[in-house]
N, C-alpha and C positions, 0 to 999 in steps of 0.2 A: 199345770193341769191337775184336777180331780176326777180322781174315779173312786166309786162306792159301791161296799159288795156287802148285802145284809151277809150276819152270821146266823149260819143254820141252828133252829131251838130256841135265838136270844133274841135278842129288842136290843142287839149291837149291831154299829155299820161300821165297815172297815173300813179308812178312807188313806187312800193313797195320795200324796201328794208328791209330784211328778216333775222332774226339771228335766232338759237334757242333759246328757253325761257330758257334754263339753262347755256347759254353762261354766263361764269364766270366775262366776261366785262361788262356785263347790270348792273346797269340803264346807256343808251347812248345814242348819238342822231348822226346822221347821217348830216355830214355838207359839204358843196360845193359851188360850185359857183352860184347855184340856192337861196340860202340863204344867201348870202354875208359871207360864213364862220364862220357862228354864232353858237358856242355848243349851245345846247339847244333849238332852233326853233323849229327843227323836230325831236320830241322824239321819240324813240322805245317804242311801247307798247304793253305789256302782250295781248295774243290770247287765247281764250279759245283751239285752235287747235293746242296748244302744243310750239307755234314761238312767236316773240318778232316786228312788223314789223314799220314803219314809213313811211307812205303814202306821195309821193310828187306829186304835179301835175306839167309838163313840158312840153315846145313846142317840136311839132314833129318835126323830121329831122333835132335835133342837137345832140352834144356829150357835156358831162358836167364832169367836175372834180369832185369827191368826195373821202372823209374818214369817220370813222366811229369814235370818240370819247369820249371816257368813263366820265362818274359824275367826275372818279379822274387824269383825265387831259390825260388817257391814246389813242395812236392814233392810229388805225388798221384800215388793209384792208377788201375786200370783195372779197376770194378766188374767185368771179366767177362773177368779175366783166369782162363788154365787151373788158375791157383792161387796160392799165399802163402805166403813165407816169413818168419822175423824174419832180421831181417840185424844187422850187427856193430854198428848203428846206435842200435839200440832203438826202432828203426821195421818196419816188414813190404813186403819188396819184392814184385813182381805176376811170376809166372812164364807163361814162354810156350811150349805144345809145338809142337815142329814134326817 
């Protein structure tokens, strides 16, 4: 799941990107274009409200590629991402508007 909270003052959007906390893939981190594709930058973390999420901050009015990456190298989507592309991979990455 994604949620998006402008930031007050900026032309930044915060995007949360949201797993449950008993998702069988955590510990993960969420990676894209925003991060130069680095596991690990932006880790999922434990919520006292039950989810797993990793906070990104991103400019408004673009689209950004992302996947979701497990500790043991594994690579999944985001059922409810804003959309899907195939990438150079011969897999489909999760796109995200902001």
């Amino acid at each position: 799941m994604l949620n998006r909270r402008k930031v007050r003052g900026s032309s930044g959007i915060k995007v949360s990107f949201v797993l449950d906390v008993d998702d069988p893939r955590l510990p993960a981190s969420v990676v894209g274009e925003f991060n130069a594709w680095s596991p690990g930058a932006d880790r999922f973390v434990r919520r006292s409200n039950g989810t797993a999420s990793a906070v990104v901050l991103l400019h408004q009015g673009h689209t950004y590629r992302f996947r979701y990456r497990s500790d043991d190298g594994e690579w999944f989507n985001d059922q409810e991402a804003d959309g899907y592309e195939p990438n150079s991979h011969g897999t489909v990455d999760c796109l995200v508007v902001t």
